[in-house]
C-alpha positions as CSV (number, residue, x, y, z in Angstrom):
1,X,126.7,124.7,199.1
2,X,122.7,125.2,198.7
3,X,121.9,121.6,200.3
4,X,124.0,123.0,203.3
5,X,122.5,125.6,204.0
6,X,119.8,124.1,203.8
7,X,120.6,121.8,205.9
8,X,121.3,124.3,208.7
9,X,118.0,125.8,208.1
10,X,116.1,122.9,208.4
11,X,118.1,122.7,212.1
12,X,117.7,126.0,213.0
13,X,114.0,125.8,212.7
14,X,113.5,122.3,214.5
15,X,115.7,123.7,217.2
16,X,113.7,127.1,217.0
17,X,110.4,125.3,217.5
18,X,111.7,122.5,220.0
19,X,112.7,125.1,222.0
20,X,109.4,127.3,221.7
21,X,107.3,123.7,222.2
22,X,109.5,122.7,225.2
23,X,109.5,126.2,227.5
24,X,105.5,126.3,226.9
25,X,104.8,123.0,228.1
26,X,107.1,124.0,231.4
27,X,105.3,127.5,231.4
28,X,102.0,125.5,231.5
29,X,103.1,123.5,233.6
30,X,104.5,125.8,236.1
31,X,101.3,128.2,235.8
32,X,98.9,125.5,236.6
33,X,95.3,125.3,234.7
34,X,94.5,128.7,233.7
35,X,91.1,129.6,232.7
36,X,89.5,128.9,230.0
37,X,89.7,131.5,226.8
38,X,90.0,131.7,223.0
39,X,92.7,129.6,221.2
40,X,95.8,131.5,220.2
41,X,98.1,131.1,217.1
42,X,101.3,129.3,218.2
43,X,104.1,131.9,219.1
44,X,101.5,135.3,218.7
45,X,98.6,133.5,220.9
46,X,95.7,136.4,221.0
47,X,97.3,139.3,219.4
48,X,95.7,139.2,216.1
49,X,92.2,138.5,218.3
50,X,92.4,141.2,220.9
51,X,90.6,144.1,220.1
52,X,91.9,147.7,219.2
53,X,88.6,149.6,220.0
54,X,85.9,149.0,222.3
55,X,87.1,146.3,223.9
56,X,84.8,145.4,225.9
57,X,82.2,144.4,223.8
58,X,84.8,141.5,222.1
59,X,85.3,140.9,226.2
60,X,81.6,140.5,226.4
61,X,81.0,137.9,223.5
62,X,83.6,136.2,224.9
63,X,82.2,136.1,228.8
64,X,79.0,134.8,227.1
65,X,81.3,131.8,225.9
66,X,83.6,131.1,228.2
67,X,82.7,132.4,231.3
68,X,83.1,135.2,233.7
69,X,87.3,134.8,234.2
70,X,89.0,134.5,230.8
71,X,92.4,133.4,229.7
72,X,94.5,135.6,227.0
73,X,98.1,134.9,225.7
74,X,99.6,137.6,223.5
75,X,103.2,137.1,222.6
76,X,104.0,134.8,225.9
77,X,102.4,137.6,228.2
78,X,99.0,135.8,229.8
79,X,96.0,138.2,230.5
80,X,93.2,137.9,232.8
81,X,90.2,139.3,232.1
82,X,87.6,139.4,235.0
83,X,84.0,140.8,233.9
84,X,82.2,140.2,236.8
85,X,82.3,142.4,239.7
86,X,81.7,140.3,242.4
87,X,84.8,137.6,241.3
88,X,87.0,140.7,240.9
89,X,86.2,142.0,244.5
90,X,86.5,138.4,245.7
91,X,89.9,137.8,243.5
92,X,91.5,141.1,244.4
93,X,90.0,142.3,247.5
94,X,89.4,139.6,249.8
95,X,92.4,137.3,248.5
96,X,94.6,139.9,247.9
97,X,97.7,138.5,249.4
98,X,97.4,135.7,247.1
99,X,96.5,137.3,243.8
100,X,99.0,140.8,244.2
101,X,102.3,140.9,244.1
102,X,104.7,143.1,242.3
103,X,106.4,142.3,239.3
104,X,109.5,140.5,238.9
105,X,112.3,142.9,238.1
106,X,115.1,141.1,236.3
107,X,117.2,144.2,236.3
108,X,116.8,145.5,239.4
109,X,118.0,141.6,240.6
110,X,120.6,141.5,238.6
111,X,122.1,144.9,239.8
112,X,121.5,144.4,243.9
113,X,118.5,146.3,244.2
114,X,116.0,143.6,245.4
115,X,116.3,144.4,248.8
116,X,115.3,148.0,248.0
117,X,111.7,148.7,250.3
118,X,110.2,150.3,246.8
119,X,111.0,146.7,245.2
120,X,110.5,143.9,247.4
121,X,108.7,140.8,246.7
122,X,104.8,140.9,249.5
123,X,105.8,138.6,252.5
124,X,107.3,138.7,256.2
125,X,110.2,141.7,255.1
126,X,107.7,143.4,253.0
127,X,105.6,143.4,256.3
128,X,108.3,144.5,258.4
129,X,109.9,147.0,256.1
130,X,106.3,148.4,255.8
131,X,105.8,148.4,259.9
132,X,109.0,150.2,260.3
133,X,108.3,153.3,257.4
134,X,104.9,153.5,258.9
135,X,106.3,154.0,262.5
136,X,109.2,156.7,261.1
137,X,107.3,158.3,258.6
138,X,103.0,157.6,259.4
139,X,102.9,159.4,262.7
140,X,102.1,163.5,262.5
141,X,105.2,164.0,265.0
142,X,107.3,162.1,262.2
143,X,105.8,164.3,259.1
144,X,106.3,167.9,261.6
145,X,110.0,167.3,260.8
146,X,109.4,167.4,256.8
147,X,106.9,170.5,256.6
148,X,110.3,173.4,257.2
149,X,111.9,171.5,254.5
150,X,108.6,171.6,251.9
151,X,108.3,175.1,252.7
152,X,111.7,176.3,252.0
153,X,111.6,174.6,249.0
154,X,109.0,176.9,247.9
């Protein structure tokens, strides 16, 4: 009885780890090179590194190390931390439309809601969907319509 259970254990845990192994080489893969950053523990990453009170000064030792853009993993989530001004306004300004997005919502895909306006993906309908809200609703004549209804609300 005891050398069975162990027995399914010992499986359970090779298939555990297997499994954990396997979907972060394909998560790696998939992500491309990251940047550099501290090593992680396997399965927590960062967590028992990342700070719980002024945080930027562990940020700061770490930019001295590594670099300007750093890499952290904490519990499969990665994190970007970008201390330079400069790279952030180049990153998130300038390259926008490569670096922004919003995030993916399984549920709301699941239940029909991706083509929603508040939820779509940035590209050619987001554009659209955006050019047509701002032609109904961005033009004075358009927002005259909405100012009886606000004030007999009140």
């Amino acid at each position: 009885m005891i050398d069975t259970l162990s027995l399914y254990a010992f499986v359970a845990t090779l298939f555990i780890l297997t499994f954990s192994l396997l979907r972060r080489l394909f998560k790696m893969r998939y992500l491309g090179p990251l940047p550099p950053g501290p090593k992680g523990l396997p399965l927590l990453g960062n967590v028992m590194d990342m700070p719980t009170a002024h945080e930027w000064l562990t940020f700061s030792k770490w930019v001295q190390q590594w670099g300007n853009i750093i890499h952290l993993n904490t519990l499969g989530q990665s994190i970007i931390v970008i201390s330079s001004y400069e790279e952030a306004v180049e990153m998130l300004d300038r390259k926008s439309s490569i670096y922004s997005d919003r995030a993916v919502m399984v549920t709301a895909d699941n239940i029909g809601l991706t083509p929603a306006a508040s939820l779509i993906h940035y590209g050619d309908t987001f554009r659209e969907y955006r050019r047509l809200m701002n032609k109904s609703l961005g033009t004075r004549e358009a927002t005259q319509k909405f100012h009886k209804l606000i004030e007999n609300r009140r």
